[in-house]
C-alpha positions as CSV (number, residue, x, y, z in Angstrom):
1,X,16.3,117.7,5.9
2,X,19.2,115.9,7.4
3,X,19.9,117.4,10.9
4,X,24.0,116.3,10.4
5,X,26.6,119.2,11.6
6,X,29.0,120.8,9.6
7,X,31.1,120.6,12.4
8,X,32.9,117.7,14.2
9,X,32.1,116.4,17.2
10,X,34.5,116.6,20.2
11,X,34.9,112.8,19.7
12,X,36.1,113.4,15.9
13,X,38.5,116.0,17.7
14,X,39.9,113.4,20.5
15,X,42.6,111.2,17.6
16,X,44.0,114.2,16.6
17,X,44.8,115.6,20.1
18,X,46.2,112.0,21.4
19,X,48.4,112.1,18.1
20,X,49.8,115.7,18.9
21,X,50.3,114.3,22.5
22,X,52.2,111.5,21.7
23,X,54.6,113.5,19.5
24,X,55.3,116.3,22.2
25,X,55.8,113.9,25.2
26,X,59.2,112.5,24.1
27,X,59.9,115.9,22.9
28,X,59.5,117.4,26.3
29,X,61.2,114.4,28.0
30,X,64.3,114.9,26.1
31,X,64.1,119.0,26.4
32,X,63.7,118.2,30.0
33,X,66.8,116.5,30.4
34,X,68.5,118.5,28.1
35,X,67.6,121.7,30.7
36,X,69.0,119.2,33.6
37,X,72.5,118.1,31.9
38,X,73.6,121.5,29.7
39,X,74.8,122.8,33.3
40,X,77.4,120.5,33.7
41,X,79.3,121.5,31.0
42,X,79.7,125.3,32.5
43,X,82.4,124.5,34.8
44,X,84.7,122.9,32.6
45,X,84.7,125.3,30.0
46,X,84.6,128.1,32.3
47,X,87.6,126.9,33.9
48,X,89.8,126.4,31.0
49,X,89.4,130.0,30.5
50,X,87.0,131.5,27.6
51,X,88.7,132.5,24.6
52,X,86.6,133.3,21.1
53,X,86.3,129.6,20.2
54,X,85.4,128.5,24.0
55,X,83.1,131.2,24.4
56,X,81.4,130.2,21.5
57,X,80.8,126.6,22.9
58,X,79.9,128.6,26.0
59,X,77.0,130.7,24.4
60,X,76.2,127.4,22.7
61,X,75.4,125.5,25.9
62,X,73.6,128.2,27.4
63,X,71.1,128.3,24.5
64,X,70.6,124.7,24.5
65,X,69.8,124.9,28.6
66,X,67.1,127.9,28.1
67,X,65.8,125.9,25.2
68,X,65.5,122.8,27.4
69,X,64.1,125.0,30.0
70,X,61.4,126.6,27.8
71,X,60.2,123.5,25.6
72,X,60.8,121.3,28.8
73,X,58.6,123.1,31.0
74,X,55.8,121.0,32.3
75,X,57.3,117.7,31.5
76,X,56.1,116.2,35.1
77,X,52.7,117.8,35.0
78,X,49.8,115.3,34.7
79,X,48.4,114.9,31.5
């Protein structure tokens, strides 16, 4: 009887979980600064006033910041 596992050892597990990692780090960096730079667009748009097309570009940025914020969150935590 051969006493090999069906399943795969943590080790077998490790590539796949570096290779995940490696994909999501730049991801986060850039969500990060994306959450840290999307505010600096809200004064100038709010103070040219907000009709339909500005407000659009106004809900615009505002989605890209809480997206940077969500997918950005933990950038600066240790891996």
């Amino acid at each position: 009887m051969s006493s090999a596992s069906p399943f795969r050892s943590p080790m077998e597990a490790a590539p796949s979980s570096i290779d995940l990692q490696s994909l999501t780090r730049p991801l986060q960096f850039i969500a990060f600064w994306l959450a840290i730079l999307t505010p600096l667009a809200y004064p100038p748009l709010l103070l040219g006033g907000l009709d339909s097309q500005t407000f659009l570009i106004f809900v615009g940025v505002v989605a890209l910041n809480v997206f940077g914020l969500l997918a950005g969150r933990g950038y600066g935590d240790p891996a």
